[in-house]
C-alpha positions as MATLAB code, in Angstrom:
seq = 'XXXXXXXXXXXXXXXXXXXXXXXXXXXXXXXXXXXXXXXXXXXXXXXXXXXXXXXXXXXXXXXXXXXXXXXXXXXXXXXXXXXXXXXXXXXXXXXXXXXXXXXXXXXXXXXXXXXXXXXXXXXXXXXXXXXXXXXXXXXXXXXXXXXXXXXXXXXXXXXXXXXXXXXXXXXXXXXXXXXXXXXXXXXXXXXXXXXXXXXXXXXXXXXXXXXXXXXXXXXXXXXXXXXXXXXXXXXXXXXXXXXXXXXXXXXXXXXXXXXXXXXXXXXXXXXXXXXXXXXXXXXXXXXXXXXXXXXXXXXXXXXXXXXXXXXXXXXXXXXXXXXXXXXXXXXXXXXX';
ca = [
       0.000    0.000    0.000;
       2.807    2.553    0.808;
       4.103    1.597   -2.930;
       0.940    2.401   -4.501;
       0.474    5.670   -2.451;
       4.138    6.822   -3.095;
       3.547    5.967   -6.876;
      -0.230    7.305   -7.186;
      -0.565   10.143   -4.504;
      -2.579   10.088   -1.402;
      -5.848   12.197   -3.681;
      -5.183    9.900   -6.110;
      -5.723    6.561   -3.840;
      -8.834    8.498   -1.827;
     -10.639    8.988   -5.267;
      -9.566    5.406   -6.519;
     -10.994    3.889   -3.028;
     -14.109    5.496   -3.495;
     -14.599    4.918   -7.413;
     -14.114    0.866   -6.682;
     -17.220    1.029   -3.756;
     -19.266    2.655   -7.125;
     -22.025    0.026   -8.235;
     -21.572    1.451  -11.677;
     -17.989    1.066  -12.105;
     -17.792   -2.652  -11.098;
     -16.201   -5.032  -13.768;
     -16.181   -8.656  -14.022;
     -13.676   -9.747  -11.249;
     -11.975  -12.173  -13.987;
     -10.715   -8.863  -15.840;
      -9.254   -7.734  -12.077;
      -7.570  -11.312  -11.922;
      -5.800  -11.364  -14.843;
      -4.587   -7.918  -14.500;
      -3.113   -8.412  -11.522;
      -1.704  -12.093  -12.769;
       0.192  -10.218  -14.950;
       1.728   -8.332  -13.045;
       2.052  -10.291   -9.751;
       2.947  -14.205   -8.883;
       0.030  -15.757   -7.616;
       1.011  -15.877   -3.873;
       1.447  -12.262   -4.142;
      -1.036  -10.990   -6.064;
      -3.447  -12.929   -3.370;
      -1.797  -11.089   -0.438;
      -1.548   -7.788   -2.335;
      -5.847   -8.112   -2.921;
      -6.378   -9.594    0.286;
      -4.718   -6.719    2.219;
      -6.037   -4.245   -0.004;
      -9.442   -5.397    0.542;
      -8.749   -5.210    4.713;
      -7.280   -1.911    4.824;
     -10.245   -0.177    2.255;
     -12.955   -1.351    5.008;
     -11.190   -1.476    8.503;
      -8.362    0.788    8.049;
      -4.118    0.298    8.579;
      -5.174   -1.338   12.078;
      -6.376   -4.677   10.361;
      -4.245   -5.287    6.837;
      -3.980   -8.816    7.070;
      -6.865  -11.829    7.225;
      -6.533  -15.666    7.629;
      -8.492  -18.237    6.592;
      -9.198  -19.424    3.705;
     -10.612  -16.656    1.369;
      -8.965  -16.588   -1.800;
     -10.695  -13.985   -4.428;
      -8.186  -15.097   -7.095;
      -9.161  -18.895   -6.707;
     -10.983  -20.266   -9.813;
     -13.415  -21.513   -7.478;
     -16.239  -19.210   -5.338;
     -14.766  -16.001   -7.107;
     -16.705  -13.120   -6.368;
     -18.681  -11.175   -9.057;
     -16.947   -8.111   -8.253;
     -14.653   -6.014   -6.128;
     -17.857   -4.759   -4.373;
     -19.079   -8.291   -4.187;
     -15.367   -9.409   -2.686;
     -16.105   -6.648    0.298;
     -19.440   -7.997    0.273;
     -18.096  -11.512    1.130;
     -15.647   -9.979    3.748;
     -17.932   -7.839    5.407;
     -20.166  -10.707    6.242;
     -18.678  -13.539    6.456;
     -14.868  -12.803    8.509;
     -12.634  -15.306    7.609;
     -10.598  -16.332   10.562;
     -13.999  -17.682   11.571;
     -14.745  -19.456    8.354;
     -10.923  -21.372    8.629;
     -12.376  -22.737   11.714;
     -15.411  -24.287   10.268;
     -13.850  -24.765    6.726;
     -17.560  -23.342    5.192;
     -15.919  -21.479    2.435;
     -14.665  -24.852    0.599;
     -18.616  -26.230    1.659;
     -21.630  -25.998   -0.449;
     -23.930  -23.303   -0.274;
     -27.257  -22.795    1.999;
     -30.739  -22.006    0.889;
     -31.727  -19.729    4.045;
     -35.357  -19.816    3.629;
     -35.521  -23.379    3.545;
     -32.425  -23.554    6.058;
     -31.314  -26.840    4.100;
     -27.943  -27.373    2.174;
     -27.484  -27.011   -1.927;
     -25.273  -27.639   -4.383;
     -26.179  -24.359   -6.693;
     -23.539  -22.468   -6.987;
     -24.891  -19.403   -6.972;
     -22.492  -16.236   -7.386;
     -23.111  -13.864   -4.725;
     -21.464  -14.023   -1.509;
     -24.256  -15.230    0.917;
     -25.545  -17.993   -0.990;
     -21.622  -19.060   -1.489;
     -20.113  -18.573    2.141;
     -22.020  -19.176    5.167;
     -20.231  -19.978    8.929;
     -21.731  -22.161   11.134;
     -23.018  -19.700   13.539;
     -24.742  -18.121   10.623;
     -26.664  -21.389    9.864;
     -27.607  -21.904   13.221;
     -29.170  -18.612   13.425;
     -30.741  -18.846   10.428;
     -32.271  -22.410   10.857;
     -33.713  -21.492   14.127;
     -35.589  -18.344   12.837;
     -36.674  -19.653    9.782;
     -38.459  -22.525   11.733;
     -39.789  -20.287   14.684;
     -41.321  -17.898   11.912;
     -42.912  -20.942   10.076;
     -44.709  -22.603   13.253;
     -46.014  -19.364   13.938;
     -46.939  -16.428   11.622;
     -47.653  -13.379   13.810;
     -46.395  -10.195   12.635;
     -45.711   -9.404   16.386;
     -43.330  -11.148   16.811;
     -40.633   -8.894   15.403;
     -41.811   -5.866   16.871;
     -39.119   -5.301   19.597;
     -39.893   -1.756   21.683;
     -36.020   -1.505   23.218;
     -34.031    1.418   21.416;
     -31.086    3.086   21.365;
     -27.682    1.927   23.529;
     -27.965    4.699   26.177;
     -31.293    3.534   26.916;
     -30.496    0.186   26.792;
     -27.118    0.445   29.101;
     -29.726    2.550   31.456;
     -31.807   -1.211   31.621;
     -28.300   -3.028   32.743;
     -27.071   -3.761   29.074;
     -23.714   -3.139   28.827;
     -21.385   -3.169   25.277;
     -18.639   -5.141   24.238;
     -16.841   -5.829   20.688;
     -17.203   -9.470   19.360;
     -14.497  -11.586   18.521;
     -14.655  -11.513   14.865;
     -15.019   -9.033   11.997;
     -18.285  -10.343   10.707;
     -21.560   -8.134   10.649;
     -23.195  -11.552   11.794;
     -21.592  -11.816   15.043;
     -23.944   -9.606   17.184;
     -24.344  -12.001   20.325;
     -26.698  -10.859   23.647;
     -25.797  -12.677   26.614;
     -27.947  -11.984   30.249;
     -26.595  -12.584   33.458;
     -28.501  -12.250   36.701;
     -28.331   -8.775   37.011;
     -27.005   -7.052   33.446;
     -26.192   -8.195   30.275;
     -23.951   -7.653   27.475;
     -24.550   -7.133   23.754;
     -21.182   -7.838   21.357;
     -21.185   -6.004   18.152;
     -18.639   -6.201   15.467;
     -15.995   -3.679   15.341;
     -16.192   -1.304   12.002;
     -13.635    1.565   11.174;
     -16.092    4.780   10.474;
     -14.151    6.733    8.072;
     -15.457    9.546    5.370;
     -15.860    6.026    3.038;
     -18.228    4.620    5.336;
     -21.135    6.440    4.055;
     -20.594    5.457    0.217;
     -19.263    1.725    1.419;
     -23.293    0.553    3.073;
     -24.733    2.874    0.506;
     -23.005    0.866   -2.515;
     -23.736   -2.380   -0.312;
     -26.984   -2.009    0.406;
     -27.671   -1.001   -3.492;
     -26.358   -4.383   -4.866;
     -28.096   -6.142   -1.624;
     -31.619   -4.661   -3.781;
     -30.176   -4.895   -7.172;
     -32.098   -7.905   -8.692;
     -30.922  -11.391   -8.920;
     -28.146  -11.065   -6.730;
     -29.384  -13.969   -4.491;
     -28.404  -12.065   -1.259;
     -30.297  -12.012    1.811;
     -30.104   -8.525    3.144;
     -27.460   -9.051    5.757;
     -25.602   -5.917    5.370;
     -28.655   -3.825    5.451;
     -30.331   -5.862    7.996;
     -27.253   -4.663    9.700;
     -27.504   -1.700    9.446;
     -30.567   -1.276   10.258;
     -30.480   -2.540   13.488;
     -27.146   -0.427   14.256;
     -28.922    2.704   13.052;
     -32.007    2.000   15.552;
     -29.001    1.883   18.636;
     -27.593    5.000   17.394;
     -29.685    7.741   17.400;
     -27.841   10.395   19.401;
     -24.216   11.638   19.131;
     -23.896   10.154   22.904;
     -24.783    6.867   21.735;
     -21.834    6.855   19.248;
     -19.821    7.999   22.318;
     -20.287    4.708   24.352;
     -19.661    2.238   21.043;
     -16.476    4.103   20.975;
     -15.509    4.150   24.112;
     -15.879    0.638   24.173;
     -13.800    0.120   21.434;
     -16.778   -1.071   19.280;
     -16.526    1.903   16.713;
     -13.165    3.260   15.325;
     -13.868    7.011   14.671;
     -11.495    8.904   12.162;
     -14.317   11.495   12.495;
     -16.097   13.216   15.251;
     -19.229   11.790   16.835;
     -21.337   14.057   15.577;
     -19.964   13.476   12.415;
     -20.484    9.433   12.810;
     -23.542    9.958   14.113;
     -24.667   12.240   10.615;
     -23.252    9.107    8.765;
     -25.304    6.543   10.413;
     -28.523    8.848   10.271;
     -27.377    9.507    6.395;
     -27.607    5.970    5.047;
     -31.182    4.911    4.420;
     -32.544    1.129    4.755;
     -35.499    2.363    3.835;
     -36.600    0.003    6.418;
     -36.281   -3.177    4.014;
     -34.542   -5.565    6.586;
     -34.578   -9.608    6.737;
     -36.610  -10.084   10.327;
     -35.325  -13.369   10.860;
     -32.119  -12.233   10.767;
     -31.128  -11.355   14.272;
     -34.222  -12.618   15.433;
     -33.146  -14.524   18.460;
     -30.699  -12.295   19.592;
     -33.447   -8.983   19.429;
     -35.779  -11.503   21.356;
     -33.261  -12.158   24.144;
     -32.259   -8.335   24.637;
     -36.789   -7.629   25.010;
     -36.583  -10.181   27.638;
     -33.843   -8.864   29.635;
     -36.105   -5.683   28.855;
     -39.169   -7.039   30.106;
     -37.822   -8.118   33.279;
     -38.852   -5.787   36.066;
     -35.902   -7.232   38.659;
     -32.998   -6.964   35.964;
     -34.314   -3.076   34.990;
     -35.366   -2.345   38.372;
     -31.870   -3.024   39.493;
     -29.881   -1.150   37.028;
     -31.865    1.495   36.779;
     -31.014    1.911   40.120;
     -27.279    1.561   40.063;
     -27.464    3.667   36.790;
     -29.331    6.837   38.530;
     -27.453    6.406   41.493;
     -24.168    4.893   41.220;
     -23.393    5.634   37.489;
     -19.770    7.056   38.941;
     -17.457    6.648   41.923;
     -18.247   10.412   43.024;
     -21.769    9.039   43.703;
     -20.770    5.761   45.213;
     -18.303    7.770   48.008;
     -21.122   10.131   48.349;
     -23.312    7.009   49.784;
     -20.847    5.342   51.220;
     -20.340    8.544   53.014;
     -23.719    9.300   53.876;
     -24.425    5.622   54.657;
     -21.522    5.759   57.418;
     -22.969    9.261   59.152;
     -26.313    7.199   59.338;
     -24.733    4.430   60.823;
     -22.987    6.593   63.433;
     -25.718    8.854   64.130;
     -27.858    5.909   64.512;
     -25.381    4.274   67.128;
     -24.866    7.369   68.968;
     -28.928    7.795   68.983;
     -28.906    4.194   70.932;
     -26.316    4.583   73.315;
     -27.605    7.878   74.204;
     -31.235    6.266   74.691;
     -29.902    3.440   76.849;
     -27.302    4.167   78.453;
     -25.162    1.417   80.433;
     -25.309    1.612   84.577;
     -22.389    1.947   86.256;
     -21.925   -0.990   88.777;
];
């Protein structure tokens, strides 16, 4: 990458990272393969695309990936460069080395059984275990029962949530599918993928979210599902403030100016429900529980720093004191 800026120029590279997220300027990946074939041996050309790839979505903090993604293969190639982030974006591969679904066949997610199609977009190519188990527990939970209800989930954005005794934590891989909610007794914690918000993200879902509606794709709407559901968590600037601070969200910008991205890119409200599903039903629960947001609404109001907990502490102590001195004074021990 420092070769390419050197030769091109940083306004050079900007404009060229922004023209390849285009819809309209995508060209048959073959034409991209054999261009850099010629110029590269295949190890290297693999590595040079592969890092590429990394540091155009997550920045200089992430340029290299395992597993076993190979763009260049003659096998699963994507489409296009925007259907190569497309695959990356959902599917991360360290994961997929672990459960080798790259090299596997493809899944028909409304059916939630296995096929042999070969279709060319990224979803119905790559899908990680933890994918299919999500899927094939939604898709069956929305057959047996088809109330519209039942993905209608009133809990909001994260400040409100983290008032409830949610708290935030990043997930341990790069895929926009690994959103877990966990509860505990008292508070929970919901793990979101970490994403690198720079002045590309905007154009990046925008582009993604275009080919997720662009006809005969075959995709499932994960990335706008996605963001969708990230969009209905961040609805003030102070809400972008806590993903960062938990090292969720990588800001090259303010968090004003995140939060004016997020609000920017439109869903139009188009989302897969079943995607997500479980997870969005475990956080209502931990909603719905009067003990669990009795409790942290408590500790949020009152103890939501350490000036507050002294200043309890402090006052609890003069209580307990005043309360011993009341009793001793009230019966006071004879003298023998």
């Amino acid at each position: 990458m420092a070769d390419m800026r050197e030769h091109l120029g940083f306004l050079t590279m900007a404009l060229l990272l922004r023209d390849f997220f285009l819809l309209e300027n995508q060209i048959p990946f073959m034409i991209i393969k054999l261009l850099i074939e010629l110029r590269y041996e295949k190890n290297d050309g693999e590595e040079f695309l592969k890092r590429y790839l990394n540091i155009a979505i997550f920045g200089e903090w992430r340029q290299k990936i395992g597993g076993t993604f190979t763009p260049l293969g003659n096998e699963n190639a994507p489409l296009h460069v925007l259907d190569a982030f497309c695959l990356l974006v959902i599917f991360d591969c360290i994961e997929l080395e672990k459960t080798g679904a790259v090299t596997g066949p493809s899944t028909d997610l409304e059916s939630g059984t296995g096929s042999a199609t070969g279709q060319s977009s990224c979803t119905s190519r790559v899908l990680s275990s933890m994918h299919k188990a999500k899927m094939r527990s939604t898709v069956k939970e929305a057959n047996e029962v088809n109330d519209a209800k039942k993905y209608y989930h009133s809990f909001r954005s994260m400040t409100y949530l983290k008032a409830k005794g949610i708290h935030f934590g990043p997930s341990p891989t790069q895929s926009l599918m690994d959103d877990k909610f966990i509860s505990n007794f008292l508070y929970a914690q919901l793990q979101l993928p970490v994403w690198f918000v720079s002045i590309y993200t905007k154009v990046f879902f925008l582009k993604i979210i275009a080919f997720e509606f662009s006809p005969k794709n075959f995709t499932h709407g994960e990335v706008t599902t996605y963001m969708h559901f990230m969009k209905s968590l961040i609805e003030t600037p102070e809400d972008v403030k806590e993903l960062r601070e938990k090292g969720i969200l990588i800001n090259q910008l303010y968090d004003e100016e995140v939060w004016n991205v997020y609000k920017e890119i439109h869903t139009f409200r188009v989302t897969n429900t079943q995607i997500f599903h479980d997870m969005k039903e475990k956080i209502q629960a931990h909603y719905n529980s009067n003990r669990k947001t009795w409790i942290a609404e408590l500790i949020h109001i009152y103890f939501h720093s350490s000036w507050t907990v002294l200043t309890f502490l402090a006052a609890f102590t003069l209580l307990f004191l005043g309360s011993l001195q009341t009793y001793y004074t009230m019966h006071p021990k004879s003298d023998k």
